[in-house]
Backbone as ProteinMPNN parsed JSONL, in Angstrom:
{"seq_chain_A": "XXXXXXXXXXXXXXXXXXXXXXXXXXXXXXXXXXXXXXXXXXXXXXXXXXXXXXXXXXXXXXXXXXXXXXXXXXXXXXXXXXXXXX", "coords_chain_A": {"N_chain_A": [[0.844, -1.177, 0.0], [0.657, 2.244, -0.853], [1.593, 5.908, 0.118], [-1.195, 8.295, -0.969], [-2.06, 11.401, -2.273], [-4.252, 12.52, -1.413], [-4.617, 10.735, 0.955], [-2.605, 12.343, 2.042], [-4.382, 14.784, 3.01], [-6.081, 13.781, 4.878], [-7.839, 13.893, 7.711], [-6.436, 14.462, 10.991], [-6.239, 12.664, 14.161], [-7.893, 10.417, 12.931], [-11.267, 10.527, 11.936], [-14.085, 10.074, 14.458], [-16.12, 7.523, 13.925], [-19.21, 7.71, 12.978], [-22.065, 6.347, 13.591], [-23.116, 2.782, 14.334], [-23.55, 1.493, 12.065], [-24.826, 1.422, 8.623], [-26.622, 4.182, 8.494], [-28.295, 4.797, 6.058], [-29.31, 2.084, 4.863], [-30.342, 1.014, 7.202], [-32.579, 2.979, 6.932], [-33.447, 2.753, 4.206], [-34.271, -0.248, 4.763], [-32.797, -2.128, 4.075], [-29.774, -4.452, 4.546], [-26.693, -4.344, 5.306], [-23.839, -5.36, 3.95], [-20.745, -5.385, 4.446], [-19.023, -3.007, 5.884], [-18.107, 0.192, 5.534], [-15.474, 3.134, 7.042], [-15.886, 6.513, 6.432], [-12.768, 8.44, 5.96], [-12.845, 11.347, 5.708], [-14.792, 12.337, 7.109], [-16.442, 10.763, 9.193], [-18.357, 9.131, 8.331], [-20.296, 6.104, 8.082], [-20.983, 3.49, 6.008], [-22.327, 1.336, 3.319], [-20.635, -1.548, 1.514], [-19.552, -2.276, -1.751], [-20.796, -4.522, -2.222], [-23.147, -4.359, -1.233], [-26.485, -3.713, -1.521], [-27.459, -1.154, -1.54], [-24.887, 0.007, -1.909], [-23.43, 2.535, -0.369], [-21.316, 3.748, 0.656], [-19.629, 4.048, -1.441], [-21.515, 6.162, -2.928], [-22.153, 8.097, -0.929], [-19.498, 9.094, -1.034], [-19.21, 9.754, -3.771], [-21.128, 12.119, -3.681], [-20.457, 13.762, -1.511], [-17.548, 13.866, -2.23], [-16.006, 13.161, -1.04], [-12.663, 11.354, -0.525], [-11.765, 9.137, 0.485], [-11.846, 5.951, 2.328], [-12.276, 3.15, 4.875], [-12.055, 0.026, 5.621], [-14.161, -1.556, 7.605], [-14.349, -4.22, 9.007], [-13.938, -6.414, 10.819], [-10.628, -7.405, 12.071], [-9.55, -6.36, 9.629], [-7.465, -3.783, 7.482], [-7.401, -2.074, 5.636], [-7.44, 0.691, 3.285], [-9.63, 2.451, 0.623], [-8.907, 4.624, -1.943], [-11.406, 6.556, -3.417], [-10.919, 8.724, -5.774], [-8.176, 8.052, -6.887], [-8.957, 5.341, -7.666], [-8.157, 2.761, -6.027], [-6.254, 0.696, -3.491], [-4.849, 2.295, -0.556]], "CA_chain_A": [[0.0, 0.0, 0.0], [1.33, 3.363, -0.972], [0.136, 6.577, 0.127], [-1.999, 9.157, -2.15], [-2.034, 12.946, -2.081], [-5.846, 12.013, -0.492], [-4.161, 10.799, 2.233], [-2.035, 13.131, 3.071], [-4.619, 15.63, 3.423], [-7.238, 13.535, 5.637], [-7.595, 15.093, 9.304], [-5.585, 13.298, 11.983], [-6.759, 11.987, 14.448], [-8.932, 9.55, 11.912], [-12.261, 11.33, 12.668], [-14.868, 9.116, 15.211], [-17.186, 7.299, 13.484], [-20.627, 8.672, 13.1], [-22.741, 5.169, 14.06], [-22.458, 1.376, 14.719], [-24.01, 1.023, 11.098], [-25.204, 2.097, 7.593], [-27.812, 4.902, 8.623], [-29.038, 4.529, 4.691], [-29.449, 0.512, 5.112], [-31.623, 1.109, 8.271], [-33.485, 3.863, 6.358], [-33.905, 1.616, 3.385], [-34.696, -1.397, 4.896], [-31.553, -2.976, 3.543], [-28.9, -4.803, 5.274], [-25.334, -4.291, 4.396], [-22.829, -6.586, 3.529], [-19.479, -5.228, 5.328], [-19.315, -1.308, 6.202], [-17.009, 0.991, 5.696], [-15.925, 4.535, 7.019], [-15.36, 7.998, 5.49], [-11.891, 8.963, 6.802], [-12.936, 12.66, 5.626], [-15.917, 12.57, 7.796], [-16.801, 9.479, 10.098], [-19.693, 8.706, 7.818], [-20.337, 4.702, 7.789], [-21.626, 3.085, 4.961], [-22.251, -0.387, 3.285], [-19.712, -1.751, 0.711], [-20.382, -2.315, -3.265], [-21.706, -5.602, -2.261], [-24.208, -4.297, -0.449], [-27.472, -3.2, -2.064], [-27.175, 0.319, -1.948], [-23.862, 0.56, -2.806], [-24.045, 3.579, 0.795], [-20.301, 4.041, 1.104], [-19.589, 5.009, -2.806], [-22.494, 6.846, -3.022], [-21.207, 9.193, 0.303], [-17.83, 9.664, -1.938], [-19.567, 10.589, -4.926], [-22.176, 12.926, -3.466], [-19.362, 14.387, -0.747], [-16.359, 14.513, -2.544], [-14.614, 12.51, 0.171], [-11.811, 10.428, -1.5], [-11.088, 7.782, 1.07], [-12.285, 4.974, 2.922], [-11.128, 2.628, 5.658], [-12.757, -0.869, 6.032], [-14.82, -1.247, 9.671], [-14.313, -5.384, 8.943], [-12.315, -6.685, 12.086], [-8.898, -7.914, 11.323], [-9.091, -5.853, 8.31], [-6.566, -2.406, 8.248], [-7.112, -1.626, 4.294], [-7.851, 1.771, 2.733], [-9.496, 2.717, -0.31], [-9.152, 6.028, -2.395], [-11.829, 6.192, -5.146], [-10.443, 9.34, -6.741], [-7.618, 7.257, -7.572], [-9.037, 3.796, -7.846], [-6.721, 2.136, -5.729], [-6.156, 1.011, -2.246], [-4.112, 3.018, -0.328]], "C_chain_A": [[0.891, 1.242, 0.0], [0.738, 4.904, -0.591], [0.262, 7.325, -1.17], [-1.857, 10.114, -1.756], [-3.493, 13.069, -1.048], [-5.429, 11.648, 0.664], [-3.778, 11.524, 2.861], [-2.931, 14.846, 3.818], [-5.982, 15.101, 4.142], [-6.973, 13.77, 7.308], [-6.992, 13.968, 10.164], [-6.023, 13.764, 13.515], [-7.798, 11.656, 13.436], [-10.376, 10.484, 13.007], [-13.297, 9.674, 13.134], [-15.987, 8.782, 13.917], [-18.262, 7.02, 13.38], [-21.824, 7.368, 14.115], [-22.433, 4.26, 13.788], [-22.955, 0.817, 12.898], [-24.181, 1.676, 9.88], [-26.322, 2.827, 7.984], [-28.877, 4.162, 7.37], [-29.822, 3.293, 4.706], [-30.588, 0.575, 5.978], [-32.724, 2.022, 7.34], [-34.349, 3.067, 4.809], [-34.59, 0.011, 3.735], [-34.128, -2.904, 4.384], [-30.669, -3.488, 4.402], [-27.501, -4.845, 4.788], [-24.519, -5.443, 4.753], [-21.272, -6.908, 4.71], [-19.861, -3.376, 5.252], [-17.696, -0.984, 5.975], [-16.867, 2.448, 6.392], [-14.909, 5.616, 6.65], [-14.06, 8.733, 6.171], [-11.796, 10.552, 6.705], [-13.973, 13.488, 6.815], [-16.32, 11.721, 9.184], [-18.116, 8.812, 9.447], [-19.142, 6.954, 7.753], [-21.97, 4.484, 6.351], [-21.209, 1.992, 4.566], [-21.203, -0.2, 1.778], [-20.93, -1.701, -0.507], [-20.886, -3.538, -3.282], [-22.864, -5.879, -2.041], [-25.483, -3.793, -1.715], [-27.723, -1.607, -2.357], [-25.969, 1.048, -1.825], [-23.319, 2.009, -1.315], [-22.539, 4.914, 0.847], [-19.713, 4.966, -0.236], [-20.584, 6.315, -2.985], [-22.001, 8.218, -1.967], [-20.099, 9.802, -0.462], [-18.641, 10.248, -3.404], [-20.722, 11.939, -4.341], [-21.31, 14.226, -2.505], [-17.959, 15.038, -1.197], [-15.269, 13.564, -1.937], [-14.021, 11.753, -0.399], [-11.989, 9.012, -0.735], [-11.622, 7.323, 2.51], [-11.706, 4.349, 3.57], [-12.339, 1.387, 5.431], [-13.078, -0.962, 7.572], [-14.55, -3.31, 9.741], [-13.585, -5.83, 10.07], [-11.451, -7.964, 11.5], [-8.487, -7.587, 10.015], [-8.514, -4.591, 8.679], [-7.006, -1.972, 7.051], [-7.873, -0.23, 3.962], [-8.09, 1.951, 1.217], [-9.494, 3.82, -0.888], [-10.223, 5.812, -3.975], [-11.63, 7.23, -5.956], [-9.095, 8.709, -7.405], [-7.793, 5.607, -7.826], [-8.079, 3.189, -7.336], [-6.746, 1.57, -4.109], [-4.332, 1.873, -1.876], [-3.124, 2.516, 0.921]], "O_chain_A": [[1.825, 1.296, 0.801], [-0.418, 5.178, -0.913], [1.11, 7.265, -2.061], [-1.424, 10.076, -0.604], [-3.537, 13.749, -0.022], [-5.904, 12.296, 1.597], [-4.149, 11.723, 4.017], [-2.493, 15.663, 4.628], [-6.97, 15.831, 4.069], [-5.876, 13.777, 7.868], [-7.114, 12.761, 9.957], [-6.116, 14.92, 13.928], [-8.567, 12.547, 13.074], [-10.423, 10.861, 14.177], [-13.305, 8.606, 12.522], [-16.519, 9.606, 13.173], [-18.515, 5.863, 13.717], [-22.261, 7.664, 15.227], [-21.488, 4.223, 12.999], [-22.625, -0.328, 12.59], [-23.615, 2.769, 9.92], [-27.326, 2.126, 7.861], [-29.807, 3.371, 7.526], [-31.039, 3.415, 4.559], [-31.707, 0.24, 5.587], [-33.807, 1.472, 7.138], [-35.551, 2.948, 4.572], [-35.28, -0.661, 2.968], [-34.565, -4.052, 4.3], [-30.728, -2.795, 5.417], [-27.276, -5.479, 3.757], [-24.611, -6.238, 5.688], [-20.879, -7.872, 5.368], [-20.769, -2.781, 4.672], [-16.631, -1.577, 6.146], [-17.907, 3.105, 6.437], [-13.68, 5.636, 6.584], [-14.326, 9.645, 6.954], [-10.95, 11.151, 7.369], [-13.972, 14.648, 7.228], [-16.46, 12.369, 10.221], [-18.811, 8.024, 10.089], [-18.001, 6.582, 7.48], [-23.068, 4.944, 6.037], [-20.182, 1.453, 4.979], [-21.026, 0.838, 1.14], [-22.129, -1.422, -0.549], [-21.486, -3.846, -4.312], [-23.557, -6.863, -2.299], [-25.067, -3.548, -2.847], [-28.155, -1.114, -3.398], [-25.855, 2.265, -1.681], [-22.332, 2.502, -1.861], [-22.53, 6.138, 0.973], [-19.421, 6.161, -0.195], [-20.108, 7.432, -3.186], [-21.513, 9.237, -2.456], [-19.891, 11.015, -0.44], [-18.356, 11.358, -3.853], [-20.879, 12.762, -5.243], [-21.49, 15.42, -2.742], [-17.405, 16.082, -0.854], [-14.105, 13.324, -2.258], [-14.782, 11.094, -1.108], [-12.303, 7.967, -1.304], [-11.786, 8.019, 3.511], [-10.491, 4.457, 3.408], [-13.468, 1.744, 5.095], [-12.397, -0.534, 8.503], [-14.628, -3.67, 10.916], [-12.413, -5.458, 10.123], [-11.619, -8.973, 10.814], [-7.58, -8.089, 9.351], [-8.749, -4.106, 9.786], [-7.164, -0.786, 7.343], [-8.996, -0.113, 4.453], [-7.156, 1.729, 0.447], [-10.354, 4.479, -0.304], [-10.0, 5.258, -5.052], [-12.08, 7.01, -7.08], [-8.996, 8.934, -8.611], [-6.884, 4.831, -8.12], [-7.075, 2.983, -8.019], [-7.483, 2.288, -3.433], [-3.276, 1.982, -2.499], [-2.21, 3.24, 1.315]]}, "name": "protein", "num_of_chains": 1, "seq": "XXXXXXXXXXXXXXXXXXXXXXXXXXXXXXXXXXXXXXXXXXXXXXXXXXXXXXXXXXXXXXXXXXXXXXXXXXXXXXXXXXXXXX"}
């Protein structure tokens, strides 16, 4: 993993994240798959496996580049302005 220019400008301390779940998912009536969260924001949201897609959707509507997985025993980051993990 290498970092991105996206990285280097996400706030440090990783910001808290927002709830134990996909708000959207509950609001939909969907269940997500795995979650992720918004290291620009603390927003959580469901992966692209999930049904509404929660976590992309947040990055395209926000702007926010980059993602962390919430999976336990997972560490991985993704940036989707560069397609890539990070």
């Amino acid at each position: 993993m290498s970092e991105c220019p996206h990285v280097l400008d996400l706030p440090r301390p990783e910001p808290a994240q927002l709830s134990d779940t996909c708000p959207e998912c509950l609001k939909d009536g969907t269940h997500p798959v795995q979650l992720r969260i918004c290291l620009t924001c603390g927003h959580v949201g469901c992966c692209d496996s999930s049904a509404g897609r929660h976590a992309t959707r947040h990055s395209e509507a926000s702007g926010h580049p980059v993602i962390r997985t919430l999976e336990p025993g997972e560490s991985w980051r993704w940036c989707f302005a560069d397609g890539s993990i990070v």
